[in-house]
C-alpha positions as CSV (number, residue, x, y, z in Angstrom):
1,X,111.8,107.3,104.1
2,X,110.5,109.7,106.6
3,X,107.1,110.1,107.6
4,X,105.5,113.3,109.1
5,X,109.1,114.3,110.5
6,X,109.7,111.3,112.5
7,X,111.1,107.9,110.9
8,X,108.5,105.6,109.8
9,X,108.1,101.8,111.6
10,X,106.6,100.2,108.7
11,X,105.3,96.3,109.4
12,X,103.3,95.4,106.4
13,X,104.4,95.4,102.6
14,X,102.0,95.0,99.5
15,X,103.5,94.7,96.0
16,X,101.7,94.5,92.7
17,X,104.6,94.1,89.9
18,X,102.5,94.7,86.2
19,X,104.2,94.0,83.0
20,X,103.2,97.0,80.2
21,X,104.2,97.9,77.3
22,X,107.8,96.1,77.7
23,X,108.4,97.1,81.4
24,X,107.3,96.7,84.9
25,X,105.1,99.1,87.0
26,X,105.7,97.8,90.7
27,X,103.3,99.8,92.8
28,X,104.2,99.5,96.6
29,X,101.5,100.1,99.7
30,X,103.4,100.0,103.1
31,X,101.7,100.1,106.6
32,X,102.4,99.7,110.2
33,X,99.6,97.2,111.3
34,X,100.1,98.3,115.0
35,X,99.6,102.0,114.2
36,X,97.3,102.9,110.9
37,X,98.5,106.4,111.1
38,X,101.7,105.0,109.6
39,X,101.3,104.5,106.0
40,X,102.7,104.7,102.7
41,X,102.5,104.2,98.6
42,X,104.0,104.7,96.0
43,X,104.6,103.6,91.9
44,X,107.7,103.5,90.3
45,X,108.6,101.2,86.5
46,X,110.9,98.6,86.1
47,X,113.0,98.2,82.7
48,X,112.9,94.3,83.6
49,X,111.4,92.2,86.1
50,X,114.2,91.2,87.7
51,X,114.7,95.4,88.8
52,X,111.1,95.4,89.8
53,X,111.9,92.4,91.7
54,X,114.7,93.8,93.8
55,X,112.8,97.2,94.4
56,X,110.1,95.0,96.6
57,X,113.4,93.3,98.3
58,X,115.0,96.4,99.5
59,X,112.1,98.4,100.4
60,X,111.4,95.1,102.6
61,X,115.3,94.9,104.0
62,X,115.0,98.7,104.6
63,X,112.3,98.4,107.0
64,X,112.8,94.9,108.2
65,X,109.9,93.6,107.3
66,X,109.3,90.1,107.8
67,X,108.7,87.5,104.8
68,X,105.7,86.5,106.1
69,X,104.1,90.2,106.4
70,X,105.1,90.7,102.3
71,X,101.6,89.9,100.0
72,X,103.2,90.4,95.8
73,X,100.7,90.0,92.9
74,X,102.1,89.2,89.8
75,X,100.8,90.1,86.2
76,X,102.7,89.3,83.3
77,X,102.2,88.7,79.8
78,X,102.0,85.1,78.3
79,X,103.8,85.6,74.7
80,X,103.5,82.1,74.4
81,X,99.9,81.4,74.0
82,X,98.3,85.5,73.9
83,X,97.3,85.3,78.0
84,X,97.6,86.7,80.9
85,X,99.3,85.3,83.9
């Protein structure tokens, strides 16, 4: 990923993975904390969660981003019992 010509040091990762409609939207904000210009998002959908799941993991091995600097939220359907999760 490039960023305004020059490559991006990204230190932040923010994941929301939503099930719809029988697939995954994983929407992705990344930011450098040390340098706010540095920032970027994006949406992309998942057939399955497990594909949603390994978008997050190599957008975070891409730009080394420590586990401790990754926040996911995670929405999924309940079939079981009509809720949400």
């Amino acid at each position: 990923m490039r960023f305004k010509g020059a490559e991006a040091n990204f230190t932040r990762l923010h994941a929301n993975i939503v099930q719809e409609d029988g697939a995954f939207t994983v929407s992705i904000r990344l930011h450098n904390h040390l340098n706010e210009t540095e920032s970027a998002c994006g949406e992309e959908v998942a057939p399955t969660f497990e594909l949603a799941n390994s978008m997050v993991d190599a957008l975070a091995a891409r730009f080394e981003i420590e586990q401790s600097c990754i926040s996911i939220s995670i929405i999924m359907h309940s079939f079981r019992d009509g809720t949400f999760h």
